[in-house]
LOBA-615280 format. One record per atom (N, C-alpha, C): x negated, y negated, z negated; residue in one letter. Coordinates in steps of 0.1 Angstrom, whole numbers, plus 5000, padded with zeros to 4 digits. Each point is the difference from the previous one (the first is absolute). Layout:
BEGIN
XYZA;...
This chain:
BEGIN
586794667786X;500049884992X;498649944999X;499549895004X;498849884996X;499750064985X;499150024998X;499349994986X;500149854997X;499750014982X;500049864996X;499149875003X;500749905003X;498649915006X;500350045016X;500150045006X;500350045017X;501449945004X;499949925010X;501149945005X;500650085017X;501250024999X;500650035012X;499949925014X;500050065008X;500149895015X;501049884997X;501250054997X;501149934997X;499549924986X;499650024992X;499449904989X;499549875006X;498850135008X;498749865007X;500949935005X;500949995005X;500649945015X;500749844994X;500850054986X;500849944993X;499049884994X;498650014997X;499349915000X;499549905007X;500249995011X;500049945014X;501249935008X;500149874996X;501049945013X;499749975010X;500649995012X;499549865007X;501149925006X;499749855004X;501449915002X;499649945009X;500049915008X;499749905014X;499549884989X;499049955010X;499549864991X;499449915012X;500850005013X;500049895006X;499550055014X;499349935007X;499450035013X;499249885003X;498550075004X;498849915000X;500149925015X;499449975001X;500049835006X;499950115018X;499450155004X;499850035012X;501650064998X;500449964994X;501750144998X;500050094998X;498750054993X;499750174991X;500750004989X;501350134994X;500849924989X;498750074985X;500249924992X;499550044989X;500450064984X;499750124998X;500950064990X;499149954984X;500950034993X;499749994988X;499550144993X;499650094996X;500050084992X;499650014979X;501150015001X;499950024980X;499950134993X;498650014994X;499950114991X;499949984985X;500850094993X;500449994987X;499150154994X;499749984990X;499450074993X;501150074986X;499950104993X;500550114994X;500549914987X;499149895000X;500249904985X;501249855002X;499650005019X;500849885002X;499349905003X;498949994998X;499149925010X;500449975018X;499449915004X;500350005016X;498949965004X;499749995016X;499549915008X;500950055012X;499849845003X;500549995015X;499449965007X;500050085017X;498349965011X;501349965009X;499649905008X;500449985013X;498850065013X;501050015009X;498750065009X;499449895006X;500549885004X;499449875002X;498749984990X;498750025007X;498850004990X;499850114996X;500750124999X;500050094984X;499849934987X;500949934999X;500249864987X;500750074991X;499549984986X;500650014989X;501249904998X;501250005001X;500749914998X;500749984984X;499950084993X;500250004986X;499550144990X;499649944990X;499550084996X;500350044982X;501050054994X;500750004989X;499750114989X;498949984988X;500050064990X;499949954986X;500350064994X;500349964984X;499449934992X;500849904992X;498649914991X;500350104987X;499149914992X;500050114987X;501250034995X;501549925002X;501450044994X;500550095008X;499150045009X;501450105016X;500549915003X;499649865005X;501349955010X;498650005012X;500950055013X;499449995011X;499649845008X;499249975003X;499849895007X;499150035011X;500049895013X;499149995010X;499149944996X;498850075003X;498349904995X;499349985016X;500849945009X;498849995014X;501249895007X;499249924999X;500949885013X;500150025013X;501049955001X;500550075017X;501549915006X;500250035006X;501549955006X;501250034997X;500849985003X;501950084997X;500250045015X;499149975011X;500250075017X;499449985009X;500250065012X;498750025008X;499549875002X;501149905008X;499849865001X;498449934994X;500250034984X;499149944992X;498450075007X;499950135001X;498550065002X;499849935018X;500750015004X;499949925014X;500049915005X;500149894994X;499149884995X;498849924992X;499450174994X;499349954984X;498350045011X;499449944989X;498549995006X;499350034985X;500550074989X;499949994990X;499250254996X;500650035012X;500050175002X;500650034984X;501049994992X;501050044989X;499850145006X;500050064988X;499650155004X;499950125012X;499349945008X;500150075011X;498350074999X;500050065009X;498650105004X;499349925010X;498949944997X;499449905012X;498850115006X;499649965011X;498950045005X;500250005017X;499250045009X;498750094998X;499750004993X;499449844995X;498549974992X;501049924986X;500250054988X;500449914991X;498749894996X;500249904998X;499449854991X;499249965016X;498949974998X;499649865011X;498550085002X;500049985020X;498749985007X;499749885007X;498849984993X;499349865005X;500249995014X;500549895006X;499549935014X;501150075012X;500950104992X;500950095008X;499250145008X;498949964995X;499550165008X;498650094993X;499850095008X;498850124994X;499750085010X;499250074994X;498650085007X;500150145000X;500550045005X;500250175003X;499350075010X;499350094998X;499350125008X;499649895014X;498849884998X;499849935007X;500849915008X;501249974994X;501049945007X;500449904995X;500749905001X;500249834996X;501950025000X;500750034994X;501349984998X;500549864991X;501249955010X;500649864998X;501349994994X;500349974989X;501550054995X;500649875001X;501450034998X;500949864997X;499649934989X;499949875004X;499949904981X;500649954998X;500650024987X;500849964996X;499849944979X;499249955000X;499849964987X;498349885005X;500649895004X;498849935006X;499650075011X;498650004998X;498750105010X;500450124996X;500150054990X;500350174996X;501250115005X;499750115000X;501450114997X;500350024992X;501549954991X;500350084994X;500950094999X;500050134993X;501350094995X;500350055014X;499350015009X;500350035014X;500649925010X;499849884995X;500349955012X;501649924999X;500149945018X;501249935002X;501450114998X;499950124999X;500850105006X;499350124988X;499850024993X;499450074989X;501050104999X;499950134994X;500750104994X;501349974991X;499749874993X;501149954992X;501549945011X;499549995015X;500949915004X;500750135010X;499950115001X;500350105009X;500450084994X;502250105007X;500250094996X;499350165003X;499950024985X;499550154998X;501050085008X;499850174997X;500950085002X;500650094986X;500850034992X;499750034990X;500650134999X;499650094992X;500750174997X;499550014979X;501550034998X;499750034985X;499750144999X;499249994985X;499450155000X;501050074989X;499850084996X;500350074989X;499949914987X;501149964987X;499249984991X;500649805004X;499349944988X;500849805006X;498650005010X;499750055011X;498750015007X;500449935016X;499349885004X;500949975017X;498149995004X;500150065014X;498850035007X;500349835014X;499149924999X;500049955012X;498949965012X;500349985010X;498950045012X;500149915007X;498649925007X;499749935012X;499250005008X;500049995013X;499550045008X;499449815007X;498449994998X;499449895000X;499250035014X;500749925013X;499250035010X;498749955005X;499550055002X;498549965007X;500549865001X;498849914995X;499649855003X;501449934995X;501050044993X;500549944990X;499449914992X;500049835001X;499449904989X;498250015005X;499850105011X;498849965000X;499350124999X;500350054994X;499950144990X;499750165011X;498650045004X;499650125004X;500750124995X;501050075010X;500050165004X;501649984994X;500750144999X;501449994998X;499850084986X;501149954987X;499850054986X;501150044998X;500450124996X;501250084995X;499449954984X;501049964997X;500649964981X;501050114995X;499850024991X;501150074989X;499949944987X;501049954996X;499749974985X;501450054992X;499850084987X;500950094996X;499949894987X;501949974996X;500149984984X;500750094998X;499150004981X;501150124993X;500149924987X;501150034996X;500749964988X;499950094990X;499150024987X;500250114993X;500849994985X;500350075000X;500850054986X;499449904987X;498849974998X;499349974988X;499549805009X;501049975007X;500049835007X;498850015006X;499250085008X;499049945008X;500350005011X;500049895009X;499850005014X;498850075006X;500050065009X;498550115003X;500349865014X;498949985008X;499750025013X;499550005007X;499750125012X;499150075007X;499649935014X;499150015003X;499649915012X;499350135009X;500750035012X;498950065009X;499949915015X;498950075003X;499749885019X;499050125007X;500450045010X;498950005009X;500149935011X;498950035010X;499749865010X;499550095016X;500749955009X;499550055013X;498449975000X;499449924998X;499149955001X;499149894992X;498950004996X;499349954990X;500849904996X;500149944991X;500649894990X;500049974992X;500649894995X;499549994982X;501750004995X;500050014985X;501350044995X;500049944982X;500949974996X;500249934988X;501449964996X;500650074995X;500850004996X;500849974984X;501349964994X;500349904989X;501549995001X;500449974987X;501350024995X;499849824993X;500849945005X;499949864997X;501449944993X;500150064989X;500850004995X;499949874985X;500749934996X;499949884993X;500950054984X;499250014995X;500850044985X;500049904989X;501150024995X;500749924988X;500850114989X;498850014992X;500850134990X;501349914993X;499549884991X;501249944995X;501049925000X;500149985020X;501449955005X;499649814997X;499449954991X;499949904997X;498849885012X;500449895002X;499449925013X;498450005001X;499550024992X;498650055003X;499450114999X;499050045004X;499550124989X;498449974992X;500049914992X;498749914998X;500150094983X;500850034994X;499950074984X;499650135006X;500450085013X;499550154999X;498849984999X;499550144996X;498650084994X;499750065010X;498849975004X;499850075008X;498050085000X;499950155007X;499050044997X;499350005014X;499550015003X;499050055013X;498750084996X;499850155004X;499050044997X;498750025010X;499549854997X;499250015008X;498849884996X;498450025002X;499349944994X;499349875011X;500450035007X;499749925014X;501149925012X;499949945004X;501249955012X;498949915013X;500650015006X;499449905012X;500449865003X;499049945000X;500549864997X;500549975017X;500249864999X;500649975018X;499549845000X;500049955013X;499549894998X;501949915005X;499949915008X;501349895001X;500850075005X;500050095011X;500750075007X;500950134992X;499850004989X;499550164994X;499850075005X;498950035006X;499050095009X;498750014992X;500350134996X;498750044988X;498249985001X;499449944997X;498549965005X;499450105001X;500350134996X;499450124998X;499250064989X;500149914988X;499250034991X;501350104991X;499550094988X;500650044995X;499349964984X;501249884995X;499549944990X;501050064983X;498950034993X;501050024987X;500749904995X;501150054990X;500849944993X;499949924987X;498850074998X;499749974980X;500049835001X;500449944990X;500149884997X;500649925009X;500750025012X;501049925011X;501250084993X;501149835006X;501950035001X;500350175009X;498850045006X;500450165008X;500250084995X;499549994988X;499750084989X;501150084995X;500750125002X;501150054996X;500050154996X;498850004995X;499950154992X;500650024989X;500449894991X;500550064992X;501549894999X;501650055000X;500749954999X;500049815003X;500749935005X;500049825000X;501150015007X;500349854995X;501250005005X;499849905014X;500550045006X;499649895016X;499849855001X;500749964989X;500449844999X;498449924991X;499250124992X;499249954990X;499049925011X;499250035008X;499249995009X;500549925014X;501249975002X;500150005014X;500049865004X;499649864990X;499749905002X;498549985001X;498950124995X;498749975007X;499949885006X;498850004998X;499049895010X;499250105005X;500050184996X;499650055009X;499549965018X;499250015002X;499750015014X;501250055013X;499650144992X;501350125007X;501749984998X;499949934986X;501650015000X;500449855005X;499049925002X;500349875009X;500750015013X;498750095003X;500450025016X;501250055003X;500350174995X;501450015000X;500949974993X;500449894996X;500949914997X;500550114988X;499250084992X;500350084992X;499150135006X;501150074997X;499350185002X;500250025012X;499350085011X;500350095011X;498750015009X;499650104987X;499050085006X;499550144998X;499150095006X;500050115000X;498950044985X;500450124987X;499350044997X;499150145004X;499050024994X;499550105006X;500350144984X;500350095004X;500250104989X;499350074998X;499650014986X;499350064993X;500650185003X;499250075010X;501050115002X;498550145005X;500550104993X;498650125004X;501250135011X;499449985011X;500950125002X;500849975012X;500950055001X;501649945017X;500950054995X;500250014987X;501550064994X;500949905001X;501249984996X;500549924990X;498849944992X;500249864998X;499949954982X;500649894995X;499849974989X;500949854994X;499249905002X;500949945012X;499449835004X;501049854993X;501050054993X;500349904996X;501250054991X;500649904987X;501049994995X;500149844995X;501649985004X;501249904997X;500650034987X;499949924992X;501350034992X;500949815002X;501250064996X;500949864996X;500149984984X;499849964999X;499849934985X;502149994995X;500449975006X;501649994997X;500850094998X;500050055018X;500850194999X;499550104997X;498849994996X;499050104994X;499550105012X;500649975014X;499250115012X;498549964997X;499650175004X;498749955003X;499950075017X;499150015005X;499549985015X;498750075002X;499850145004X;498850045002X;499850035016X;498849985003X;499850035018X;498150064997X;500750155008X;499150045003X;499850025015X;498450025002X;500050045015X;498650045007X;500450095010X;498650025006X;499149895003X;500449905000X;499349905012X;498849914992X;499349975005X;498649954991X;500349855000X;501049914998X;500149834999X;501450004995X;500149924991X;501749945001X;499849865002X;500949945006X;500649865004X;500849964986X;499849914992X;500749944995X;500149854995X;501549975009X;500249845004X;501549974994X;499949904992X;500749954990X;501149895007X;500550055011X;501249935004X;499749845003X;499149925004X;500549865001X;500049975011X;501350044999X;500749925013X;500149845004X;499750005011X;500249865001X;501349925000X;500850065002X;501549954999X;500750094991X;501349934999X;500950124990X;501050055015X;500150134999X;500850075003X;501450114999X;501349965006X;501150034995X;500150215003X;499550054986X;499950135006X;501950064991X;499650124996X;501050104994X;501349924993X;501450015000X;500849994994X;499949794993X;499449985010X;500149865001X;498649944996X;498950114992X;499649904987X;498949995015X;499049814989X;499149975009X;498850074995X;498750015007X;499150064997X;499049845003X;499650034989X;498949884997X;498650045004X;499149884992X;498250054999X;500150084989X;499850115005X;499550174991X;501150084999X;501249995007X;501350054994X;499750155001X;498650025002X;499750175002X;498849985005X;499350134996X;498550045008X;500550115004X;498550035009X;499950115007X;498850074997X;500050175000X;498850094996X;499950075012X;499349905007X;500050135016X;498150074997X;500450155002X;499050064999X;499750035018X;498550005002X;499449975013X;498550005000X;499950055011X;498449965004X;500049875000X;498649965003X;499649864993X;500349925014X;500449844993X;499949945013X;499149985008X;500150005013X;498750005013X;499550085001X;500150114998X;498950114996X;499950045013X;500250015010X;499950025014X;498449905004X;499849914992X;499049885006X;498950004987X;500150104984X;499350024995X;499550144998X;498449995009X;500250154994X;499450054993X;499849914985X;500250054987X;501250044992X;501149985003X;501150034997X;500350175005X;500850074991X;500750135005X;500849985015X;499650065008X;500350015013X;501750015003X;500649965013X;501549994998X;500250075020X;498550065001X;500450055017X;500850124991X;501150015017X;500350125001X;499550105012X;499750125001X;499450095014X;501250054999X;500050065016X;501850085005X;499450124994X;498850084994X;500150084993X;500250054984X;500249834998X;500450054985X;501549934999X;500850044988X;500549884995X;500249954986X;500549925006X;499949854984X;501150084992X;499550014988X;501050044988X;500049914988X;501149974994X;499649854988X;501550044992X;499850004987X;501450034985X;499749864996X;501349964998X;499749914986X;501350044992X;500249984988X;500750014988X;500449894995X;501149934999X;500849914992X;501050084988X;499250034987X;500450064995X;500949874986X;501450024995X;500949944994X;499650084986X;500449944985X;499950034989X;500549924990X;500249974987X;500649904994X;499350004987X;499849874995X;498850014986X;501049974991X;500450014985X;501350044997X;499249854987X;500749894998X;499649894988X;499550024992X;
C-alpha cells in the first residue's frame, strides 16, 4: 500500500490524458496532453510548440476558469504569429541585425521582426512538433532535437522541457539543452495571462521584483544601459495596477506602444526566487512566478489587431500579458549582460514557477 500523500502508477496515469489535436502543416500528427491535479485543476499542452493550451484554476469561490489565451485548435496556433503559450527559442526575445559573435565567428540568423531575430526565428521552437512522454504524477516530459544551422543557429541542441502540475496549483517548468557544439541558448514559456477572464487586463496588480530594467531604443533592442526604475511608469516594486501608467508620455512606454520590456531582478544567488506577482482584482487569483533566470519580459498584450482566439471570444489591446522569464535581450551582442553561450560541455538548466493562489475579499 502507497503511504499517505504517494500516488500509484495507476493513480499517476489517471492524471494524464491524451487526444489528437490535428496535424501540422509537414503531416506530423499532434497530440494534446491533459494533466489534472488531486484538487482539479488542469493544464493542457499540445505538442505543436509544447503550448499550453488551457490552463484552469480556481477563483476565490472554487469555480475553475482558464487564465491564458489560446485557441479552441490546432488550426488557430498555425496561423498565429502571436506564440500563445508555446516554448520559443533557441534564443527567446530579439537579436540585433539577426546575428552574433561566437568563439570568433560571425553567425547570420533568420529575421524576422524588421532587421532583428526574434523568439527564434522564421521556424522557432513554437512552430515544431515535440516528442512527448508523461512522467509519473500530472508531469508530461517533452523533447526536440534542433539541428545544426537551424534559423541560422551553430551546432545541434537536444531540448527537454518537463511540465508538472502540482497539488497546491503550480505549474513547475524545467528547461534542459545541451549542444553538439558551442552555441548560445535561451529559452521561455510565452504564455499570455488573464486571471479575470474579463477583455483586458489593465485593473490587474501587478509586482515585479526588480530595481532595474533595460531600456530599448525603436526597434526594442535594448541600448545596453541598465537603467533604474525609481520615479518612471517601470516602476513596479510595489503592487500597480497596469492601466495607471500605461498612457505615459514616458519615453519607454512610447516606444512600446505600452509595456514590453525586459526587467532586470533584484536576485543574490541561482536558486529559485520571486520575480513577479499578478493578482486579479475580480476573481481574487493571484499569480506568483518564480525562477532561476536573471530578467523577466513583461509585455502587456498590445496587439495590433483583435484576434478571434478561445470559444469565440475576441482578444483585443491587452486582452492579456505576458511574464516571460529570460536572459536579457541581445545578450549574445552585449557583453555586459549575463552570458547565453552554451559549450557541448556543459548544459543549460533554467526552473520557472507559475505558482496559482486566491486572495479571499
Amino acid at each position: 500500500m502507497p503511504e499517505r500523500g504517494e500516488t500509484t502508477s495507476a493513480e499517476s496515469r489517471s492524471r494524464i490524458e491524451k487526444a489528437p489535436f490535428g496535424v501540422a502543416a509537414d503531416g506530423t500528427r499532434v497530440e494534446l496532453y491533459s494533466l489534472r491535479n488531486a484538487t482539479g485543476s488542469s493544464v493542457a499542452i499540445a505538442t505543436y510548440g509544447a503550448t499550453v493550451v488551457s490552463l484552469r484554476v480556481p477563483d476565490r469561490d472554487g469555480r475553475l476558469g482558464d487564465v491564458v489565451l489560446g485557441y479552441d485548435g490546432l488550426e488557430g496556433y498555425l496561423g498565429s504569429r502571436f506564440y500563445f503559450g508555446a516554448i520559443v527559442g533557441r534564443y527567446a526575445n530579439r537579436i540585433a541585425g539577426g546575428r552574433f559573435g561566437l568563439e570568433g565567428r560571425t553567425f547570420t540568423l533568420a529575421r524576422n521582426n524588421g532587421e532583428n531575430h526574434l523568439h527564434g526565428g522564421l521556424r522557432g521552437f513554437d512552430k515544431v512538433v515535440w516528442s512527448a512522454r508523461p512522467l509519473d504524477g500530472a508531469a508530461l516530459e517533452l523533447r526536440y532535437l534542433s539541428p545544426d544551422g537551424e534559423e541560422g543557429y551553430p551546432a545541434e541542441l537536444d531540448v527537454v522541457t518537463t511540465y508538472r502540475l502540482t497539488d497546491d496549483d503550480a505549474l513547475e517548468i524545467e528547461y534542459q539543452a545541451s549542444a553538439s557544439g558551442p552555441t548560445i541558448c535561451n529559452l521561455t514559456h510565452h504564455g499570455y495571462f488573464n486571471l479575470d477572464g474579463g477583455k483586458d487586463v489593465l485593473d490587474h496588480q501587478l509586482t515585479l521584483r526588480a530595481s532595474r530594467f533595460t531600456p530599448v531604443r525603436g526597434d526594442l533592442i535594448p541600448t545596453g544601459e541598465l537603467r533604474g526604475v525609481a520615479g518612471t511608469p517601470m516602476d513596479f516594486r510595489t503592487a500597480t495596477a497596469i492601466g495607471d501608467r500605461i498612457g505615459s508620455r514616458d519615453d519607454q512606454v512610447v516606444l512600446a506602444g505600452g509595456y514590453d520590456h525586459n526587467w532586470v531582478l533584484d536576485r543574490e544567488g541561482d536558486g529559485l526566487v520571486s520575480a513577479a506577482t499578478l493578482f486579479g482584482p475580480r476573481s481574487g487569483r493571484r499569480l506568483d512566478v518564480l525562477t532561476t533566470e536573471p530578467g523577466i519580459q513583461f509585455f502587456s498584450g498590445n496587439f495590433p489587431e483583435e484576434i478571434r482566439g478561445k470559444g469565440g471570444n475576441v482578444y483585443g489591446f491587452r486582452s492579456g500579458l505576458c511574464l516571460e522569464t529570460q536572459h536579457f535581450p541581445d545578450s549574445p551582442n552585449r557583453p555586459g549582460f549575463p552570458s547565453t553561450a552554451l559549450a557541448p560541455s556543459e548544459r543549460y538548466r533554467s526552473s520557472t514557477v507559475y505558482r496559482f493562489s486566491v486572495v479571499e475579499s
